[in-house]
LOPAVO-592479 format. One record per residue (C-alpha): residue number from 1; residue in one letter; z, x, y. Coordinates in pm, 1 decimal. Layout:
% residues N
  vofi  kolmi        pz        px        py
   NUM      A         Z         X         Y
...
This chain:
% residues 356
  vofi  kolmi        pz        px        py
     1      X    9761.1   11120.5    8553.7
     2      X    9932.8   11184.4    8241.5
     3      X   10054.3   10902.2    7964.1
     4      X   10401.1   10836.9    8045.1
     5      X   10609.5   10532.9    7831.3
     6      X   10924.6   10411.7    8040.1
     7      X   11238.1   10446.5    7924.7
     8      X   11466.9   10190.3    7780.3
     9      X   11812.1   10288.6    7868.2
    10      X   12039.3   10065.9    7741.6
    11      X   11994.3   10192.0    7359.3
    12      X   12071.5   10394.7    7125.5
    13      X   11964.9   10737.6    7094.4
    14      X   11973.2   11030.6    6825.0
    15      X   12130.6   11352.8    7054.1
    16      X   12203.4   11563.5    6738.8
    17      X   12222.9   11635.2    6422.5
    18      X   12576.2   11658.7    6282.5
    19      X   12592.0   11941.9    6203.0
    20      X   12460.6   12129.2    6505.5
    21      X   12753.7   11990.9    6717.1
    22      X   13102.5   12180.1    6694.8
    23      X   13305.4   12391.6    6906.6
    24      X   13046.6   12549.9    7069.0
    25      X   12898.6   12389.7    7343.7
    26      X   12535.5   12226.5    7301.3
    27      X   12314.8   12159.2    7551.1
    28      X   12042.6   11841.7    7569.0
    29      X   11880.3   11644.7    7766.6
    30      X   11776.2   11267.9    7694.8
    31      X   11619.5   11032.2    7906.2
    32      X   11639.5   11303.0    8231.9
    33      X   12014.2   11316.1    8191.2
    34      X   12163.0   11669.2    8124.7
    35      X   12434.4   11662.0    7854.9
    36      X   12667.0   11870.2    7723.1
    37      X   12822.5   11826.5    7334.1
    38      X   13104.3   11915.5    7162.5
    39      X   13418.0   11815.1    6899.9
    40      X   13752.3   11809.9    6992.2
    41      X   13980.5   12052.6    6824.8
    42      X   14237.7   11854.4    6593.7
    43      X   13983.9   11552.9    6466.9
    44      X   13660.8   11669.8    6528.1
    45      X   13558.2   11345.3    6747.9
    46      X   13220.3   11402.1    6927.9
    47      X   13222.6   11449.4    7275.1
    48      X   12968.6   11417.6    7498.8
    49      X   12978.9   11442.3    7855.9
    50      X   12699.2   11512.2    8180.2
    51      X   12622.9   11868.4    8164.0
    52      X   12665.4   11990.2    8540.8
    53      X   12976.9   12110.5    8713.4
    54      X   13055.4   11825.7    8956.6
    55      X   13165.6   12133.2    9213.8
    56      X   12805.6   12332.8    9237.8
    57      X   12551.0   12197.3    8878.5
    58      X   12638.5   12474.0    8704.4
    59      X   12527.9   12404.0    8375.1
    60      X   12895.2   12301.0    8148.2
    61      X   12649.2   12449.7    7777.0
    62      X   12593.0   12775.9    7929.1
    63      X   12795.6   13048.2    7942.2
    64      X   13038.5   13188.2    8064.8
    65      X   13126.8   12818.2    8029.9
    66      X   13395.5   12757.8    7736.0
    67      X   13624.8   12540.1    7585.3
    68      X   14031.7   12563.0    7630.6
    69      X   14115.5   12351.1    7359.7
    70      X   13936.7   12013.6    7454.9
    71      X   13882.5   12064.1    7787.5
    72      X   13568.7   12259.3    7950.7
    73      X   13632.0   12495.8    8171.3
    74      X   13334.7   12550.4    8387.4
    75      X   13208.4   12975.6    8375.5
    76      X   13051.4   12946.6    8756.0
    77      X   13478.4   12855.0    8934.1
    78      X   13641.8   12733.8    8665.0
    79      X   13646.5   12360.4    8768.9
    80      X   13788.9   12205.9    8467.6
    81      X   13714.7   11885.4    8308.3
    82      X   13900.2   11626.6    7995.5
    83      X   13679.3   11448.1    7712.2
    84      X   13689.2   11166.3    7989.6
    85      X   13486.5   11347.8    8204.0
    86      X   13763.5   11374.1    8510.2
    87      X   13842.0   11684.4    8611.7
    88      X   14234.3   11840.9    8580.4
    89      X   14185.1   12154.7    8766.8
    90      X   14027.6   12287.7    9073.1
    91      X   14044.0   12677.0    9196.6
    92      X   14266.0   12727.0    9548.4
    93      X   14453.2   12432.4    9532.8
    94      X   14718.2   12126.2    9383.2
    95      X   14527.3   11807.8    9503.7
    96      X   14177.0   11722.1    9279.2
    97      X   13958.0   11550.7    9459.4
    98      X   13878.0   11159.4    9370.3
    99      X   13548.9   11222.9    9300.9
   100      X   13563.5   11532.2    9118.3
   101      X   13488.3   11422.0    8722.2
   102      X   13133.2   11428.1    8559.4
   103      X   12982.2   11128.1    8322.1
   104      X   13110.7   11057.7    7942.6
   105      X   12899.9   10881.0    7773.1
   106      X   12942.3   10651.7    7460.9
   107      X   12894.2   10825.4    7128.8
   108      X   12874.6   10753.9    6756.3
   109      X   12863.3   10998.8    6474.9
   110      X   12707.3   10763.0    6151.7
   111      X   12461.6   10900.4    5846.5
   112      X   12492.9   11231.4    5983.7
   113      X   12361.0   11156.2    6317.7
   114      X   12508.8   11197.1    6654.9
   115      X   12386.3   10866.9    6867.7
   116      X   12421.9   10889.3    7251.4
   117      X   12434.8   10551.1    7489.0
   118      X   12249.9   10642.4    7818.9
   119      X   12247.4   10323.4    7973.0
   120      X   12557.0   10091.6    8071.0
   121      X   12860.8   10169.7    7874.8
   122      X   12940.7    9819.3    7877.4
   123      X   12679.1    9721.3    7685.4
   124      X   12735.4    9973.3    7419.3
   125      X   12743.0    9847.2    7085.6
   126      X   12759.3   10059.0    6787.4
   127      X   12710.0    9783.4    6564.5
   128      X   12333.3    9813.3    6681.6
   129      X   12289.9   10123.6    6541.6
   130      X   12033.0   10147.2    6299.8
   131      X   12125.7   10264.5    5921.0
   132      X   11954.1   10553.5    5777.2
   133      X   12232.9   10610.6    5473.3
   134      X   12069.8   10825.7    5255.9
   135      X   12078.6   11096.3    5516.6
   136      X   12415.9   11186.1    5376.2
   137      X   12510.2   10932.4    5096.5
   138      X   12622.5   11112.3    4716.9
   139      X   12312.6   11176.3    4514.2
   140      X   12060.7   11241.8    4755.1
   141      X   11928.1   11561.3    4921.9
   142      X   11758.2   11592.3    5280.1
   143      X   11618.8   11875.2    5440.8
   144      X   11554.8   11788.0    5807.7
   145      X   11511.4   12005.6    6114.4
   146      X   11408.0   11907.8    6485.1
   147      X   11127.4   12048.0    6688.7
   148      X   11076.4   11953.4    7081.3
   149      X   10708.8   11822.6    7193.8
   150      X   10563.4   11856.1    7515.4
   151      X   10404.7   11454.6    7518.8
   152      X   10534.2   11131.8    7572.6
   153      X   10749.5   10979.4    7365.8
   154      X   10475.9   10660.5    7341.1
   155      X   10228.5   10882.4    7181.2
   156      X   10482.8   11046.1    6875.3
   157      X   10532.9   10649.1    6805.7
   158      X   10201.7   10565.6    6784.0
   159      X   10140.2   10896.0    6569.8
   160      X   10388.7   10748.7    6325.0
   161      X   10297.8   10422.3    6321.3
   162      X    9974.4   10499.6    6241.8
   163      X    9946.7   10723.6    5900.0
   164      X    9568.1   10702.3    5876.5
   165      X    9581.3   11010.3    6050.0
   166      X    9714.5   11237.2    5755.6
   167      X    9401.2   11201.1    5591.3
   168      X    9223.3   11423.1    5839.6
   169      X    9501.7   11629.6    6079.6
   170      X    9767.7   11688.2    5746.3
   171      X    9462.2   11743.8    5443.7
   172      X    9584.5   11948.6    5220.0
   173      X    9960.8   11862.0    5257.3
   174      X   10015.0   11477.4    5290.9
   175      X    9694.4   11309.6    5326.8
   176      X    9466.2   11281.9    5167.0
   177      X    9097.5   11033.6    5168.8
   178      X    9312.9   10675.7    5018.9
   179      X    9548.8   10693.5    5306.3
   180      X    9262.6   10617.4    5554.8
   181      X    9077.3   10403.4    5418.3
   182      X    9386.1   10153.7    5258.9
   183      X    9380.9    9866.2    5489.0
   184      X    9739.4    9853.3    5615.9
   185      X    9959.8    9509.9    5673.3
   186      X   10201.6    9465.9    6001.1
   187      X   10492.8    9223.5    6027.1
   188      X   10690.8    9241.0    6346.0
   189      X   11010.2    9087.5    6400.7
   190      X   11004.5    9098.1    6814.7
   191      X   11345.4    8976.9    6869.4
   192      X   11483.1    9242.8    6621.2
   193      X   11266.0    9530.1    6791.4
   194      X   11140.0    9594.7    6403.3
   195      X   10782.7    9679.7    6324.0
   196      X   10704.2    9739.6    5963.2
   197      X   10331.7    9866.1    5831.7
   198      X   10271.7    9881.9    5489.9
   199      X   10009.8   10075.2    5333.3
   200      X    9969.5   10012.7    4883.9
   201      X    9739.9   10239.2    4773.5
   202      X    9646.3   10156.0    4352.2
   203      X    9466.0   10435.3    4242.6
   204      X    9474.0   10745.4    4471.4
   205      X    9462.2   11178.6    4483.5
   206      X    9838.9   11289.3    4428.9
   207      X    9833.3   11533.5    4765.4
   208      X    9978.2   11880.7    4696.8
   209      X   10332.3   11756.1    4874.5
   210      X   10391.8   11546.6    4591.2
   211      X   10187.2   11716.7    4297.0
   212      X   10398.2   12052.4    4335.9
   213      X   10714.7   11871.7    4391.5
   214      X   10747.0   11589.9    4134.3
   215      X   10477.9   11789.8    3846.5
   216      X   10282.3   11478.2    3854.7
   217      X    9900.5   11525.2    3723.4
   218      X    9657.2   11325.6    3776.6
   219      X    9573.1   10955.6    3995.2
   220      X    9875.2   10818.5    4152.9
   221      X    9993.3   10470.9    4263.0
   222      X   10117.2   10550.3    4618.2
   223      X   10342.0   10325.8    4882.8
   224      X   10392.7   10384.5    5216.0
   225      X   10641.1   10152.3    5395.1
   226      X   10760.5   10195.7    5762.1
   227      X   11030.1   10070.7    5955.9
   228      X   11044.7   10109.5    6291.0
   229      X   11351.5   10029.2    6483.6
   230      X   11243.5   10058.1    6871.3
   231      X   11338.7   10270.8    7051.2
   232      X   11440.8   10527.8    6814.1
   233      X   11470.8   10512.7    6444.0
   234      X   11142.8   10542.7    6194.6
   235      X   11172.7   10512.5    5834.8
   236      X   10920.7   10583.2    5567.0
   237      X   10983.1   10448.0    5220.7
   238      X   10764.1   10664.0    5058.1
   239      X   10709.3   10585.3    4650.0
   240      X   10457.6   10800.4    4435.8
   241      X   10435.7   10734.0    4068.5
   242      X   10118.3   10798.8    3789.1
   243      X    9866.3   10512.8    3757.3
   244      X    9978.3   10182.4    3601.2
   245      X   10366.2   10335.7    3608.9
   246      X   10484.7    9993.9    3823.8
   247      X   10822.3    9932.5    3879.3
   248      X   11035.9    9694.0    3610.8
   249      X   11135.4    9383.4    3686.4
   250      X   11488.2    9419.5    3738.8
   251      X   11410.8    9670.4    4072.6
   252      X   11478.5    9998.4    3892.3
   253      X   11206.4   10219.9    3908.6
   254      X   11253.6   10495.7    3632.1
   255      X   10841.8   10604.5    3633.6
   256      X   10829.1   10631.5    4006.6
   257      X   10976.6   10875.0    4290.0
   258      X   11092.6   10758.3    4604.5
   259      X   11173.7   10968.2    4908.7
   260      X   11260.6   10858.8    5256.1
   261      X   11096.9   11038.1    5556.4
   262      X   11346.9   10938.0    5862.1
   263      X   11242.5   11033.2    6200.1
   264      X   11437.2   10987.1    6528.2
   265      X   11210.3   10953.1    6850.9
   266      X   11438.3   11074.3    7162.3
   267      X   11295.9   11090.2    7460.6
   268      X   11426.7   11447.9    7664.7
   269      X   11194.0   11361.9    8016.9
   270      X   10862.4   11273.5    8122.3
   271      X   10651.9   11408.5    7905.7
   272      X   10876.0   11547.1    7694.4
   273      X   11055.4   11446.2    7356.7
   274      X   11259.0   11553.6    7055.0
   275      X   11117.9   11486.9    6704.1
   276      X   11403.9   11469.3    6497.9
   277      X   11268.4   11487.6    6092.0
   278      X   11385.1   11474.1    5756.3
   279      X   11289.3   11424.1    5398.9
   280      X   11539.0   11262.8    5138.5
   281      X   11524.4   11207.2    4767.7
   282      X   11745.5   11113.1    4465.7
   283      X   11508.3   11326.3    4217.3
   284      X   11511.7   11704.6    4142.8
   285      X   11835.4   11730.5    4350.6
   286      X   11953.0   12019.4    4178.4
   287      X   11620.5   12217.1    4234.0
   288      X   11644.4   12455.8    4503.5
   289      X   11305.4   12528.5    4448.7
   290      X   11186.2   12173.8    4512.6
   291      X   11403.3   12151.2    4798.8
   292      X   11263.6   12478.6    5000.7
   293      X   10913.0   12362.0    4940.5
   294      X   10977.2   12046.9    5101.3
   295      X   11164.8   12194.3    5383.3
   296      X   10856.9   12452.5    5451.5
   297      X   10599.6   12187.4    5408.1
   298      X   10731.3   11908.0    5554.7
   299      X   10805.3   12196.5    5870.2
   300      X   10438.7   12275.7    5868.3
   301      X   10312.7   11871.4    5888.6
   302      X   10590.4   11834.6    6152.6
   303      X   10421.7   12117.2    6345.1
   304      X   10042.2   12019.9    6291.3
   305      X   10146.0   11722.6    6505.9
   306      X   10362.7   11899.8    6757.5
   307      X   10048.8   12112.6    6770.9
   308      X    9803.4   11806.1    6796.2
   309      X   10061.6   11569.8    7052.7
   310      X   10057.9   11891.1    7295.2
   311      X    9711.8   11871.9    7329.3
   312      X    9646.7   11505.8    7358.0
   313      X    9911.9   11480.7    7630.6
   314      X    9702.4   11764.1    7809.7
   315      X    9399.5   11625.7    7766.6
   316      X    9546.2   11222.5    7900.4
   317      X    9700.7   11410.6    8198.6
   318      X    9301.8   11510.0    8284.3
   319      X    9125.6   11168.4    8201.0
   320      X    9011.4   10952.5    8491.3
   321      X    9201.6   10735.0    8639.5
   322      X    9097.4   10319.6    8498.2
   323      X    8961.4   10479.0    8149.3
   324      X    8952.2   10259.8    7864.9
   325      X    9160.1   10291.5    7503.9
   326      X    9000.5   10198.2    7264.8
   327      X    9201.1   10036.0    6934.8
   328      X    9106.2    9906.2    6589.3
   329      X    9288.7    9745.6    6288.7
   330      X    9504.8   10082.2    6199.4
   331      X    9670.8   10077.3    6561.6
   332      X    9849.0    9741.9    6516.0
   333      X   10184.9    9827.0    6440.7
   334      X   10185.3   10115.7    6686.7
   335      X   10031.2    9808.8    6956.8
   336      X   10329.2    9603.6    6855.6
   337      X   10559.2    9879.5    6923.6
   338      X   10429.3    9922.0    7254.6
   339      X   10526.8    9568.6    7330.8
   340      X   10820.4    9601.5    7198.5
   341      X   10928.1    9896.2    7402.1
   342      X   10773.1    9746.3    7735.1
   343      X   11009.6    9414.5    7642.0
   344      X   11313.5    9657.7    7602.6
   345      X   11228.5    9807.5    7948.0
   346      X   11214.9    9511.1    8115.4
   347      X   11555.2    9402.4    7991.2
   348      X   11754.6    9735.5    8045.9
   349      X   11566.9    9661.4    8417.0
   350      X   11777.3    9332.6    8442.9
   351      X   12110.2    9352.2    8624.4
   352      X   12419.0    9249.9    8406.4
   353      X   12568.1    8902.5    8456.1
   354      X   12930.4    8972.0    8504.8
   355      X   13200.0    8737.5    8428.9
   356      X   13449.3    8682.4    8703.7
């Protein structure tokens, strides 16, 4: 049977990058639900709505399907729809029906992310969105991108969580022999849904991501500190810097380079997930050079573990039913997450209390 991870509805999730939404329709689908984006003409508010035609599923982000001016008019008979979701025309005839109009669901556009609300629009809260500002704040640069998996969304978090794995699947790029064999401290803040694993590595290889990108020669001091916010925001505080270059003690760091890797886990199905990546820094900004290397090489680590996660989830779907994981010290924020995600299950599970 394959690994499947239930899904915890009633959060937050990354649909899109900013930029990718406009006034062409885009299609995705999170959690199992179909949905359709777009922005409205005059403001450029995200909309996002269920993406089948209530009359017979056509599919509202394929053509002929288009937009007349905010509205969608549906390419299979023209059923159209409002950014509400409820339908204002029907082919043949005056009277809509009552139950012609499709899902909206609740959306917020922040640090150049589109977040989606699956689960109970009255417990939508944007307020519990995650930050990830240096996605588009002045003076830094990201180069991001967004490839699909075919595995569980359980096993990309525990991929993440767990860096020790760079050493041997990303040699060459990111890892190299320090990062596996740094012991590695958790914290976990349960009631926050945070897990944080920190890896401080004193005297280690400067892999050729970092060599080529900041000119450093030489032994490096490298940090690697991760914040997970369950179910889907990962952030990587990354800091390089030449051996015995520490930071000063007023915080500013002028020896050292720090880059944020942000990653946003979105379920699409069973099985089946979008790995939403970037890489941001506040050094070299003005390099183009600097900034197409990391784009290609970051692209080719994000696609040694697309390549790996496809495989693993084949090879779980195979395994017998009652066989035994085994885990070790590296695997306890990525256990902790799992608990974490279980709890947030079990609570989107719950039926709401409703005040009379």
């Amino acid at each position: 049977m394959p690994h499947t991870t239930a899904f915890a509805r009633n959060q937050w999730y990354v649909a899109a990058y900013s930029h990718e939404v406009g006034r062409e329709l885009l299609g995705r689908t999170i959690l199992g639900e179909t949905l359709v984006l777009y922005r409205t003409e005059e403001d450029g508010t995200p909309v996002v709505l269920h993406d089948r035609c209530v009359h017979r599923r056509y599919p509202l982000s394929e053509a002929p399907t288009r937009l007349d001016g905010d509205r969608i008019v549906c390419g299979y008979h023209g059923f159209t729809y409002d950014t509400t979701g409820a339908c204002v025309y029907v082919p043949g005839q005056k009277r809509i029906p009552r139950t012609a109009r499709v899902a909206s669901y609740p959306v917020v556009e922040q640090d150049s992310l589109i977040w989606v609300w699956i689960g109970d629009p009255a417990l939508a809260d944007p307020q519990g969105i995650p930050r990830a500002k240096h996605l588009d704040s002045p003076g830094w640069v990201t180069v991001r991108g967004m490839e699909p998996i075919d595995c569980d969304y359980g096993l990309l978090v525990d991929n993440l969580l767990d860096l020790s794995h760079e050493t041997y699947l990303h040699g060459g790029y990111i890892g190299t022999p320090e990062v596996a064999e740094t012991p590695i401290t958790t914290e976990v803040d349960e009631g926050a849904g945070i897990v944080r694993v920190s890896r401080h590595m004193d005297d280690a290889e400067c892999p050729p991501f970092y060599a080529k990108s900041t000119g450093i020669e030489g032994r490096i001091t490298r940090w690697q500190d991760i914040e997970y916010h369950a179910p889907c925001l990962y952030l990587l505080h990354s800091r390089v810097a030449p051996v015995g270059v520490v930071p000063e003690p007023d915080g500013s760091d002028p020896g050292g380079f720090h880059t944020e890797v942000t990653y946003a886990i979105t379920p699409s199905g069973d099985g089946k997930v979008y790995d939403f990546w970037a890489v941001s820094r506040d050094w070299a900004t003005d390099d183009d050079e600097v900034t197409e290397f990391l784009r290609s090489n970051n692209h080719t680590v994000v696609m040694q573990d697309v390549t790996a996660l496809n495989l693993l989830q084949q090879t779980l779907g195979t395994e017998r039913t009652g066989y035994q994981e085994l885990s070790i010290n590296i695997d306890t924020g990525g256990l902790a997450a799992r608990r974490i995600l279980a709890r947030l299950v079990e609570e989107g599970d719950k039926p709401v209390e409703k005040v009379l």
